[in-house]
C-alpha positions as CSV (number, residue, x, y, z in Angstrom):
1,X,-11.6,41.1,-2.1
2,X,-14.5,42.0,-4.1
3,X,-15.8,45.7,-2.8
4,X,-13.3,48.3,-1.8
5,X,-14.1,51.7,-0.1
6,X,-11.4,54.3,-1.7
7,X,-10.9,57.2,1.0
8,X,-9.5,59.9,-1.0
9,X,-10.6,58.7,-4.5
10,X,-10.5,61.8,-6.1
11,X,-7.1,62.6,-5.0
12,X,-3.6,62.1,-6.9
13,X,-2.7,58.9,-5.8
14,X,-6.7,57.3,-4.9
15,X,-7.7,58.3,-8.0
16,X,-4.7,56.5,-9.9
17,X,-5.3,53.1,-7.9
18,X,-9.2,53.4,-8.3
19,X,-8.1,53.4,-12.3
20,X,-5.7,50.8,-12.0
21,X,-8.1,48.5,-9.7
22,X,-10.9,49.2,-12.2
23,X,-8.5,48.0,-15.0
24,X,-6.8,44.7,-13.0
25,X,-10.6,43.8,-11.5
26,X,-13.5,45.1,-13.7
27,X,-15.9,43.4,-12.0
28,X,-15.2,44.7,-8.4
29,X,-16.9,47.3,-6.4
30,X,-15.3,50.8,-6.0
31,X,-16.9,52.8,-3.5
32,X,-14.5,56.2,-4.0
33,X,-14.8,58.4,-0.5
34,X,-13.8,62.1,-1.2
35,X,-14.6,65.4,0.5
36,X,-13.7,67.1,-2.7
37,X,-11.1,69.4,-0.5
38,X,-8.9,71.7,-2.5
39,X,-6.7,68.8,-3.9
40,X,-9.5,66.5,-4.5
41,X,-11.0,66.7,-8.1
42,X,-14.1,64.3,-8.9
43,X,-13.0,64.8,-12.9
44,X,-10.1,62.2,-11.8
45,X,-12.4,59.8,-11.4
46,X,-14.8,60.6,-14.9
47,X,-14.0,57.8,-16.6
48,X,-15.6,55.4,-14.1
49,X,-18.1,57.3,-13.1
50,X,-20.5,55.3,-15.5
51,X,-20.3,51.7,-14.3
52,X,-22.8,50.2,-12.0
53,X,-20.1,48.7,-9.8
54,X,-18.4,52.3,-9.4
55,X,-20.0,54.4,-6.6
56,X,-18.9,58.2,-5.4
57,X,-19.5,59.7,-2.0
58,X,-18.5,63.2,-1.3
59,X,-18.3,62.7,2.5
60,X,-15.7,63.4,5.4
61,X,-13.7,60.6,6.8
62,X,-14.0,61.7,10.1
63,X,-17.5,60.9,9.7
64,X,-17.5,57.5,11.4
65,X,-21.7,57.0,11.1
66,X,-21.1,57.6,6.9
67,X,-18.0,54.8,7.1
68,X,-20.5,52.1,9.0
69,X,-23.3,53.1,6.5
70,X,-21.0,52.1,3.5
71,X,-19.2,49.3,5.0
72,X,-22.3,47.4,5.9
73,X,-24.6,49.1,3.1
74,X,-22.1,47.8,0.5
75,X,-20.3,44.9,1.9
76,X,-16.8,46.3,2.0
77,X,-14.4,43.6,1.8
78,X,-11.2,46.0,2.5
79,X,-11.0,49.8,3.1
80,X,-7.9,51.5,0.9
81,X,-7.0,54.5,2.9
82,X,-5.2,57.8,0.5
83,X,-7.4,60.3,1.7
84,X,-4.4,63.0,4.2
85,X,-3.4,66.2,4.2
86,X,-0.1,65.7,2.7
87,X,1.8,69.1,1.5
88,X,4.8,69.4,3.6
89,X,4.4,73.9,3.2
90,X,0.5,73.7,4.1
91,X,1.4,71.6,7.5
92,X,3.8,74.1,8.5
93,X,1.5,77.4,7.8
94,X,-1.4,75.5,9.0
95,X,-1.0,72.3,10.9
96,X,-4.8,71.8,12.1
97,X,-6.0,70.3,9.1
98,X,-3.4,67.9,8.9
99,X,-4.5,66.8,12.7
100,X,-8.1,66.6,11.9
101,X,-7.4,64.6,8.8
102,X,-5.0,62.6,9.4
103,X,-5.1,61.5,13.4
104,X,-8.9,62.3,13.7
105,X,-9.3,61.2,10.1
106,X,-8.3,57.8,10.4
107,X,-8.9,57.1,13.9
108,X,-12.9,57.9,12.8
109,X,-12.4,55.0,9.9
110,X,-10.4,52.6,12.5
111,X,-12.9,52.8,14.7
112,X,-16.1,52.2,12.1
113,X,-14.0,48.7,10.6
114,X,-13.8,47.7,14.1
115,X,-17.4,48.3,15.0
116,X,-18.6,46.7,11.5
117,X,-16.0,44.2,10.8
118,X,-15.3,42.9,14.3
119,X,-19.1,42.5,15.6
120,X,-19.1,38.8,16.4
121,X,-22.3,38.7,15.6
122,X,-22.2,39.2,12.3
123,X,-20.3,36.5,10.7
124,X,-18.0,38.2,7.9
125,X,-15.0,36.7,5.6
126,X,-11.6,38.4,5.6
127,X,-11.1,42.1,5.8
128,X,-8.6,44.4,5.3
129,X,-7.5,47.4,6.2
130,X,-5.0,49.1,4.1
131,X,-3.2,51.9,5.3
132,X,-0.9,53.9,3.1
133,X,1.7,56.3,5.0
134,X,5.0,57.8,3.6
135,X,8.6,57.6,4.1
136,X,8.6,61.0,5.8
137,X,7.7,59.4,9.1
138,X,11.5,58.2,9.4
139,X,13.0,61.7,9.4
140,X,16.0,62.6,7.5
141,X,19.0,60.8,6.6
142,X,22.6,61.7,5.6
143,X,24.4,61.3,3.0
144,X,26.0,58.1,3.9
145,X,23.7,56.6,6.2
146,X,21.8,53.7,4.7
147,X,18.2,53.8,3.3
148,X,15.3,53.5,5.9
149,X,13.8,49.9,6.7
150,X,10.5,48.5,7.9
151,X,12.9,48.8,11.8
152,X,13.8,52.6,11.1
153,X,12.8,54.6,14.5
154,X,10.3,56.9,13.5
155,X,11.8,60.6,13.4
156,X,9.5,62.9,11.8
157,X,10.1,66.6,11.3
158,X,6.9,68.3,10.1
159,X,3.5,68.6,11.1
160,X,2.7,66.7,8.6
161,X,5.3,63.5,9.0
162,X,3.9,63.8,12.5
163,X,0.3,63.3,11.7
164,X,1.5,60.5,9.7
165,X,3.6,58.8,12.1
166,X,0.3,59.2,15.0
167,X,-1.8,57.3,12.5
168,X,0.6,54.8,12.0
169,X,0.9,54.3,15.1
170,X,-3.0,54.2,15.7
171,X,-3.5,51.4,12.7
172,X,-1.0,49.4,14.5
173,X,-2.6,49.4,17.9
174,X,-6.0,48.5,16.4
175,X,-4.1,45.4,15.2
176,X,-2.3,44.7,18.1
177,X,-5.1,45.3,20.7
178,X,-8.4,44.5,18.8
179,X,-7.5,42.2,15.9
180,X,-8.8,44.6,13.3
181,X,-6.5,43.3,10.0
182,X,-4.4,45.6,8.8
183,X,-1.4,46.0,6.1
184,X,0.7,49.6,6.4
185,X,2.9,50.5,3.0
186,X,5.3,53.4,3.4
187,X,5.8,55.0,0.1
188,X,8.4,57.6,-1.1
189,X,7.9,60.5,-3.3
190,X,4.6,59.8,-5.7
191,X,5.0,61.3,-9.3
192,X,2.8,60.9,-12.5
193,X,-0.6,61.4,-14.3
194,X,-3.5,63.4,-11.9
195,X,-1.2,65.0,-9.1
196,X,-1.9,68.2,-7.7
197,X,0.1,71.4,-9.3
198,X,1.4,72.6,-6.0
199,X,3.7,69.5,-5.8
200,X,7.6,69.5,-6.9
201,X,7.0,67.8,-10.3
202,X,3.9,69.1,-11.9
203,X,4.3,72.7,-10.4
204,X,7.4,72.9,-11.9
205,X,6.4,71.4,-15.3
206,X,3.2,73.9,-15.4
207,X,5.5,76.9,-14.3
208,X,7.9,76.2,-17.2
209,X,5.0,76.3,-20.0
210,X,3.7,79.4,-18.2
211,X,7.2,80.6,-18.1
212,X,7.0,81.8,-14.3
213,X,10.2,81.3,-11.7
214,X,10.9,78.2,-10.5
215,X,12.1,78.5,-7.2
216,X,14.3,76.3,-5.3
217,X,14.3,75.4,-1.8
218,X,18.2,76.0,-0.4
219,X,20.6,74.4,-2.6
220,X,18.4,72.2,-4.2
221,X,20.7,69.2,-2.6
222,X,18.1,67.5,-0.9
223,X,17.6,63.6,-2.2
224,X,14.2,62.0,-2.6
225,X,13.1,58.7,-4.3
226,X,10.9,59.2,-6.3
227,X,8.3,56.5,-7.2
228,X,6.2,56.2,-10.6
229,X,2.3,56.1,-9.2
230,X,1.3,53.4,-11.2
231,X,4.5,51.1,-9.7
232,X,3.0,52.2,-6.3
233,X,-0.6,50.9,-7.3
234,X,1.0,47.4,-8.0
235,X,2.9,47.7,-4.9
236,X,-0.6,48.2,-2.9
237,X,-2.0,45.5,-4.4
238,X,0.9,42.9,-3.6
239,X,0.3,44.5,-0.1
240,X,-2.9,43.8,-0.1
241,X,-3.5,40.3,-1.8
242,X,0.4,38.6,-0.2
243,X,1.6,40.9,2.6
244,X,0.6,39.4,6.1
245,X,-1.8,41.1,7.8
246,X,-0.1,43.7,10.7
247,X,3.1,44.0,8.9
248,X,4.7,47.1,7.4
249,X,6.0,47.3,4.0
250,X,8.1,49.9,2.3
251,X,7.6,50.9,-1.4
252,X,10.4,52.6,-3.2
253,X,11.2,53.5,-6.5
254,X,14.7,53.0,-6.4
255,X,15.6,56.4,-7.9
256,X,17.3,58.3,-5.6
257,X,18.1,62.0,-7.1
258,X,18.4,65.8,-5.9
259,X,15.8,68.5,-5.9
260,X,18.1,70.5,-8.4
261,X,18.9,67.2,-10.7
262,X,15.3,66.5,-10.8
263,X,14.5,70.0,-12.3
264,X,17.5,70.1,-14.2
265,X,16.2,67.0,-16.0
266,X,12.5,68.2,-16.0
267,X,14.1,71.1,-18.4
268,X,16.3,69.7,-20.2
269,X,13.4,67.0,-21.0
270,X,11.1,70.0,-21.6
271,X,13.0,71.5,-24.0
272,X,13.7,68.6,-26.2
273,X,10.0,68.2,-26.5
274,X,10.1,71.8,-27.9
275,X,12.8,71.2,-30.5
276,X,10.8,68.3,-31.7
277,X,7.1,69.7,-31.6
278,X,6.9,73.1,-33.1
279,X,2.9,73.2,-32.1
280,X,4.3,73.4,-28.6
281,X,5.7,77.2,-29.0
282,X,2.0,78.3,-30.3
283,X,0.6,76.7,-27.2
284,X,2.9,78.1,-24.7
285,X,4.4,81.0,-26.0
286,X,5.7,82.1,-22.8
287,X,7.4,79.0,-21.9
288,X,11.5,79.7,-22.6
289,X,12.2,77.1,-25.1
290,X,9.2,78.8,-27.2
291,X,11.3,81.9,-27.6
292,X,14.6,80.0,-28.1
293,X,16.5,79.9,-24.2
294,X,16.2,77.1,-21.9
295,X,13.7,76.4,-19.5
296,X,16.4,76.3,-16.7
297,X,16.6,79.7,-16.8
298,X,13.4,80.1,-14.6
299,X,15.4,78.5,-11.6
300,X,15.8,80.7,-9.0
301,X,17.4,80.0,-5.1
302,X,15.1,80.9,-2.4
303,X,15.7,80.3,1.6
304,X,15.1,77.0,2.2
305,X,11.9,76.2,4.4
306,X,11.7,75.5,8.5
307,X,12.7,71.7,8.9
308,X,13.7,70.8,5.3
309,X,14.7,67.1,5.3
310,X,18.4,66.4,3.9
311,X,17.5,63.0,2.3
312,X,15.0,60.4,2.0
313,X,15.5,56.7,0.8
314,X,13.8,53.5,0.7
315,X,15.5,50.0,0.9
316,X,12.8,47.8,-0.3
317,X,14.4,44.2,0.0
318,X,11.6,43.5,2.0
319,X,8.5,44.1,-0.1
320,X,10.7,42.3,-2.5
321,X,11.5,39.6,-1.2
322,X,8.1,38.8,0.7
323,X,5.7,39.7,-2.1
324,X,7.8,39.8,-5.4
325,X,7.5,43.2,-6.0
326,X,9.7,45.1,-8.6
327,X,9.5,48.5,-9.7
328,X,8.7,48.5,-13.9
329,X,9.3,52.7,-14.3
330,X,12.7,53.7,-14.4
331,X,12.7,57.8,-13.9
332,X,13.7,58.6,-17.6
333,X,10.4,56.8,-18.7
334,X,8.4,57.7,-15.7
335,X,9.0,61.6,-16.3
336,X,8.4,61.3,-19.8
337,X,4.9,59.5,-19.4
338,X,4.0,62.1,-17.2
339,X,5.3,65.1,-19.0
340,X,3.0,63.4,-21.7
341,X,-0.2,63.4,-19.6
342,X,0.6,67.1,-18.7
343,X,0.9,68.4,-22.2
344,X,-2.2,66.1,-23.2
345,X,-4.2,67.3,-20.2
346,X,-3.9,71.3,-20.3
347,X,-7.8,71.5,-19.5
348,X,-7.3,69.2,-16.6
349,X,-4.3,71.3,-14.5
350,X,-5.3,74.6,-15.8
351,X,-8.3,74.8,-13.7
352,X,-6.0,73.9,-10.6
353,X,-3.4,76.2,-10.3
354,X,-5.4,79.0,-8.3
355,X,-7.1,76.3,-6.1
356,X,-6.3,77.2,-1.8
């Protein structure tokens, strides 16, 4: 594969595998695809912007005559497809955008690598289409019940994990009943460098600097795993280079933990950075370690939202065993690398917080 088309480039996770890509392959083709929505920001994608073999498009993917035009203008060897609606609070306070983008969305770009990629005309090498999905399409688990597999029923419980699930579902049938190739990864929770301040991690993490509440869903005892970006843009890769084409693979990071540990941690490791950086108090003066108390006095318990799911987790023995992949980021190393981006990157997340 030598020229990829990024939908959602300019996103959290795009814009982190158009970096890593750009790293692994510098002499590849990047087409990035972004509409530049709320969450997309085309300053993730700044430091490519000046090679010759690095394109952006601001464009819709539900635009299927703008897919064709790059696919064939280009000579796409394999469409990477981030771009979704994908904030669980947004789907339930306005689920229509998460239909459009994400069942309209990617039915639009299913249907323009059929109509390039399978004219038999036109004789072409191999494709791919890779799909990327999340673990929320499963449901919820309990405590006890074992992590989800590539066999789990799909159970989704939010307008978004819906949407999800449809396109799944659609990516699959295009295998099954045209031939398009396809791989599907099913990732859990993303964390690191470039992700959207509304999202657990970095919301939190910009709230404690600005020294506003951070407020807790329920008890805070609902488990995710959470997964270091960069391990997920290896993961993609392995998908995409070694995973046979219609399969599904799922991509954990093999750190299972609790809202309220998470943010527990994300303060306690925020306040050791304060102890040992006394630059930080002038910087954030409002931030509770700057005036001597701990940030985990910002947490507050709110009602929990409609649908909450108890617990997420990923067994990924197959993705493993079938393509060799191992996570490299533990979550101690992980959140530090991306408490360091934050803290190096005010400018960057500063200009996001009052995005809609």
């Amino acid at each position: 594969m030598s020229a990829l088309l990024i939908t959602g480039a300019a996103g959290f996770i795009g814009a982190n595998f158009a970096h890593y890509w750009r790293r692994e392959h510098p002499d590849d083709l990047i087409v990035a695809l972004d509409a530049l929505t709320y969450a997309g920001n085309r300053q993730n994608l700044t430091d490519l912007e000046d090679a010759t073999n690095f394109h952006f498009v601001q464009g819709n993917i539900c635009d299927q005559a703008l897919t064709e035009q790059l696919l064939r203008g280009h000579g796409i060897d394999a469409i990477v497809h981030f771009a979704a609606e994908s904030h669980v609070d947004r789907s339930i306070t306005g689920p229509d955008a998460f239909i459009e983008t994400n069942i309209t969305g990617t039915h639009s770009l299913l249907k323009a690598a059929a109509a390039v990629w399978l004219d038999k005309s036109s004789p072409h090498s191999d494709r791919l289409f890779q799909h990327i999905s999340t673990d929320e399409v499963y449901g919820s688990l309990g405590p006890e019940d074992p992590p989800f597999t590539e066999d789990t029923h799909y159970a989704p419980n939010s307008p978004y994990a819906a949407s999800k699930a449809a396109a799944d579902h659609l990516v699959r049938a295009y295998h099954q009943t045209f031939g398009l190739p396809v791989v599907t990864s099913n990732c859990s929770n993303n964390y690191g460098p470039y992700q959207f301040p509304e999202k657990l991690i970095p919301l939190f993490l910009t709230n404690i600097l600005a020294g506003k509440p951070l407020p807790v869903y329920g008890d805070g005892r609902q488990i995710r795993d959470w997964l270091y970006v960069e391990d997920h843009c290896r993961a993609i890769e392995l998908c995409m280079r070694k995973g046979s084409r219609g399969e599904t693979y799922n991509v954990g990071g093999n750190n299972e933990c609790a809202n309220i540990d998470l943010i527990n941690q994300l303060c306690a490791s925020v306040d050791q950075r304060f102890a040992g950086d006394a630059t930080l108090a002038s910087r954030y003066p409002h931030a509770p370690p700057a005036k001597g108390a701990a940030s985990s006095t910002l947490i507050s318990f709110v009602a929990d939202r409609p649908g909450h799911d108890t617990r997420y987790a990923i067994n990924a023995g197959k993705i493993a065993t079938k393509l060799g992949y191992r996570p490299q980021h533990d979550f101690a190393t992980g959140l530090a690398s991306t408490i360091d981006w934050y803290l190096a990157n005010e400018n960057w997340w500063a200009g996001l917080k009052d995005r809609k």
